[in-house]
N, C-alpha and C positions, 0 to 999 in steps of 0.2 A: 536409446539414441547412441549412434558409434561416432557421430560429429560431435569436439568437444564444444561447452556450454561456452559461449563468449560473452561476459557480460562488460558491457562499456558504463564506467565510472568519472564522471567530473568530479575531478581531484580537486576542484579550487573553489566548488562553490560549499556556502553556508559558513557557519562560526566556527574558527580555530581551522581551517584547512589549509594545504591540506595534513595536517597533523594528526588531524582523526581519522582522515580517510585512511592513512597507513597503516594506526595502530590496530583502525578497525579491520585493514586486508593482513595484518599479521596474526591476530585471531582468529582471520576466517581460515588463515592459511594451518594455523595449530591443530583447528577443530577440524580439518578435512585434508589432514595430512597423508590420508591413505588412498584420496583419491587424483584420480590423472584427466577426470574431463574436462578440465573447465580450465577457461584463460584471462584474467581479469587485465580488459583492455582500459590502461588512463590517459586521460586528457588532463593537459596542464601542463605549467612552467617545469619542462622536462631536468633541467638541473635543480633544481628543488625535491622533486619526485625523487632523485637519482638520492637524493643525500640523505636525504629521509628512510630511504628503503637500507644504505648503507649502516646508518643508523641502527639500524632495528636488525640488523642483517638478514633480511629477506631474501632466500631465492627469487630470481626475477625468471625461471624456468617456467612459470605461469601467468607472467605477468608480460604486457608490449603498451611502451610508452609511448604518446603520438603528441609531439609538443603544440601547445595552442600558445597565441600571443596574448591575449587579455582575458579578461571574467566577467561575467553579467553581475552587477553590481544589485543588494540587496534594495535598493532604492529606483533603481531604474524600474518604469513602467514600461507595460510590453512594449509601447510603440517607440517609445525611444531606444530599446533593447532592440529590438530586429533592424533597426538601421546600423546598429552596430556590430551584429552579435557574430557574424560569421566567422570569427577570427577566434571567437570564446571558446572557449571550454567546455560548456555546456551545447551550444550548438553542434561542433564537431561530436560529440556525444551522443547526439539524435541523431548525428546525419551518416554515422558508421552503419547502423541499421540499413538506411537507403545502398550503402555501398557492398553490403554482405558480409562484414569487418566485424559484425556485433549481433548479439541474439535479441539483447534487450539492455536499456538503460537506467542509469540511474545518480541522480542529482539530489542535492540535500540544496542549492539554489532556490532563487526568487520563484516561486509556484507561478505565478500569473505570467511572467515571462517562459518560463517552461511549457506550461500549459499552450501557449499559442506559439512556441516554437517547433516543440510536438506534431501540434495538428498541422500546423504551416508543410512543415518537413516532412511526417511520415502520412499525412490526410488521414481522412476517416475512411470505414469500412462502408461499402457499399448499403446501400439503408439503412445503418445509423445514422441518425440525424444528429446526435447533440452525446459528447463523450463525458462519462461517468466517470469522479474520484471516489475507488473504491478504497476501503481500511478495515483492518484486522482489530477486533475487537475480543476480549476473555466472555466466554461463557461459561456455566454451570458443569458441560461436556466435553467444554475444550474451545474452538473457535466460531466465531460469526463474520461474515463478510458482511460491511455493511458500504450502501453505494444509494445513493451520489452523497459526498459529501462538502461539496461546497463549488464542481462546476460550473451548475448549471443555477440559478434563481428558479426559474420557474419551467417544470417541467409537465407535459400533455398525456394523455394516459399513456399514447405509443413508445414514448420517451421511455415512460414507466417499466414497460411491458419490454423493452430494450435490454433495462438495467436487470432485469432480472434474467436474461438469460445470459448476458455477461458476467453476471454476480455468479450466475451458477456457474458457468464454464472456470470461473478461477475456482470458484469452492473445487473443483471436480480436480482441477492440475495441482491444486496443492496437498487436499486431501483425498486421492486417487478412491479409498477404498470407502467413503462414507457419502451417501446423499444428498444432494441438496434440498433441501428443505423452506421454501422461499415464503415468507409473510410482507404486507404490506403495513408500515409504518401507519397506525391512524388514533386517531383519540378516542377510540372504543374498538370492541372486536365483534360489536353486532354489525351485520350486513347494512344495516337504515343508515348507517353512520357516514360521517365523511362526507367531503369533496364530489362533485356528480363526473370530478376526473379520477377519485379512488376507487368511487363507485364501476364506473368503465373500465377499470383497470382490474379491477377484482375478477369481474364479467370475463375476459378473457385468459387470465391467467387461469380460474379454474380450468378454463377449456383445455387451455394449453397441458396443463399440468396432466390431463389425461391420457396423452402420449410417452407419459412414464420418465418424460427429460429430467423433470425436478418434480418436488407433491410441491404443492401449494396448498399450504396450512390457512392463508387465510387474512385477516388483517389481526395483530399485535400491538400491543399499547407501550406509550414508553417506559413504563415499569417492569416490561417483561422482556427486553431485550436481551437481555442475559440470563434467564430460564435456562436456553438449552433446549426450546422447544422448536425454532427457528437456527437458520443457521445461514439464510441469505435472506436481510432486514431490506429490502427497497424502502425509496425516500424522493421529493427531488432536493439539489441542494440547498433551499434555503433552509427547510427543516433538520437534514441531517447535518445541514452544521453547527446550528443550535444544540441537537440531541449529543455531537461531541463535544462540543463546551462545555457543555453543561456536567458529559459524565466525566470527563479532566479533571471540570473543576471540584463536583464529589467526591472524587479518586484523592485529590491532593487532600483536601479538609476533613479528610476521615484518619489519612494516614499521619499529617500533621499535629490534627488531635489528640492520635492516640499516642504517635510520641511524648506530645506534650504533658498526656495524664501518666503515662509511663515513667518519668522520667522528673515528676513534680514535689516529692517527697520520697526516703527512707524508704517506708514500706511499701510505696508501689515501683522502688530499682529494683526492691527482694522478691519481689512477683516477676518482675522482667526478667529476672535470671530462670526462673523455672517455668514460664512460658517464652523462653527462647526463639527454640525453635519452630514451634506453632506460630509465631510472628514472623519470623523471617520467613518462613514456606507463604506466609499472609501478603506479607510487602512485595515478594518476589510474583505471585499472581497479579496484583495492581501496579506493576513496574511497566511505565509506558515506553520502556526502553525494546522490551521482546515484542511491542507490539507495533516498531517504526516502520514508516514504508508504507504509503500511500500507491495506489496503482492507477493510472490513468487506464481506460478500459475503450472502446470504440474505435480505436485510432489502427495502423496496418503494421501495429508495432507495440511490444510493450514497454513501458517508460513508469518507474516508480522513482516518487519522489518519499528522499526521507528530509525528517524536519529538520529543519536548520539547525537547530540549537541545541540538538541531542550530542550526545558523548560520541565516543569511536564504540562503546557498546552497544549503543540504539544503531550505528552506522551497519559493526557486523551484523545486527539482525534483517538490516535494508540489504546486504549482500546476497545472504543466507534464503533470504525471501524470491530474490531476482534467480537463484540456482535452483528453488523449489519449483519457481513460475516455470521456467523452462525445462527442465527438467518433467513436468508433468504435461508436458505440449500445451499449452494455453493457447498460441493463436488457433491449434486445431481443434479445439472445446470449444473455443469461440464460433468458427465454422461452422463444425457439426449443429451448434447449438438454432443460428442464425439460418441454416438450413431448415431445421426442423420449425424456427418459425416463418418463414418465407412460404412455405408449406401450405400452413396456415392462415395464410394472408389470400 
């Protein structure tokens, strides 16, 4: 790509901002000091912005401030948020996309409010019906994309069948040179099993998968999510936002744990010293800070939201994420991919 990367950032939404958004664009800016594509466009109270970058003494040679008057409030529901929102920070953020000003977005704001601001402002993609939250999750081999995870309630096999070639098209822009590998989330991996909407889903995914776009391994249980045998987990989102709960809340109370037994007696501080580093390389795997940055998927635009209430380290990795997305052309993964199933329709 010879046009630099533009990613647009709301500066003002989520916990502690924007404070974190800066410290988080002063590390993106350390760790990728040697490159010149990319323009990190913010939104927000532009003399705030200004003093904070001063602060930290940031070149502003990559960065264009575009002052907004208010913030969508963590508490605002969507509908009272789009009566007010065009003035926000996070609005002007989606809507540089429609102007050409921005490649792709990204808000650490109210999800439910972003989510139908999104779709409001950039619409969906021509036969997608219903837009996927996709998230990066550790595997065995490295990463999984796993999608929907909490847009949609309830989703129909086509839905299904949607999310996986979205899922694949990010797998494919962020990890260019590995396959996507797509499994279907169910509570067994024998074919009898399931839903008679997994079951339909299955049915066609094999077909698909025989045009060489993605393999389709099959349906995966949720013990095996993180094998390494899969690497695009389809879901709809009621279930896949259970399955991230759930593995969060395993992630904290293992590592809680194990501090806890580390850390409880003499002799087990004198083990801590000599499995040092095998714990920190341990901690650093299960740190959900490398893993921030939710991706909205269907929509004519790409828009990742990171969590609220991560640090400015989880933030840089929501940066870091938006310059890998583009960077590996994602809405034209998405294309090609939606091609190849239209195809088959």
């Amino acid at each position: 790509m010879n046009k630099k990367i533009t990613i647009a950032i709301d500066a003002m939404g989520g916990e502690n901002s924007p404070d974190k958004i800066i410290k988080a664009i002063d590390l993106f800016e350390k760790e990728n000091n040697s490159k010149k594509d990319y323009i990190l466009n913010l939104f927000g109270d532009e003399k705030i912005i200004q003093t904070k970058l001063q602060e930290l003494r940031i070149s502003k040679k990559n960065i264009i401030i575009t002052h907004t008057n208010s913030v969508v409030s963590d508490e605002d529901s969507p509908l009272t948020a789009i009566k007010n929102s065009k003035n926000t920070s996070m609005w002007n953020c989606i809507q540089s996309q429609i102007t050409g000003n921005s490649d792709i977005s990204l808000s650490a704001g109210n999800t439910g409010v972003l989510l139908v601001i999104s779709r409001m402002i950039l619409k969906m993609i021509n036969k997608v019906n219903k837009p996927a939250l996709a998230g990066l999750w550790p595997n065995q081999n490295g990463m999984n994309v796993v999608l929907d995870l909490g847009a949609n309630i309830e989703c129909n096999e086509d839905n299904l069948i949607d999310f996986a070639e979205l899922g694949s098209a990010l797998y494919k822009s962020i990890f260019p040179n590995d396959k996507p590998i797509v499994s279907l989330l169910n509570i067994g991996s024998e074919e009898i099993k399931g839903t008679e909407t997994l079951k339909n889903a299955f049915k066609k995914l094999n077909n698909l998968s025989s045009d060489n776009n993605f393999v389709f391994k099959g349906y995966i249980e949720p013990n095996k999510i993180m094998s390494g045998d899969s690497n695009v987990i389809v879901t709809d989102g009621f279930t896949g936002n259970i399955a991230l709960k759930t593995a969060e809340g395993t992630a904290k109370f293992i590592t809680d744990n194990l501090k806890k037994t580390l850390t409880e007696n003499l002799l087990a501080k004198i083990s801590l010293i000599f499995s040092y580093f095998s714990l920190k390389k341990f901690k650093s795997k299960l740190d959900p800070r490398k893993y921030n940055g939710a991706i909205f998927l269907g929509l004519n635009g790409p828009v990742v939201k990171s969590h609220g209430g991560t640090d400015h380290v989880g933030f840089y990795h929501s940066i870091d994420l938006c310059y890998k997305i583009i960077k590996g052309n994602l809405m034209l993964q998405i294309k090609n991919n939606l091609n190849h199933l239209n195809d088959k329709s």
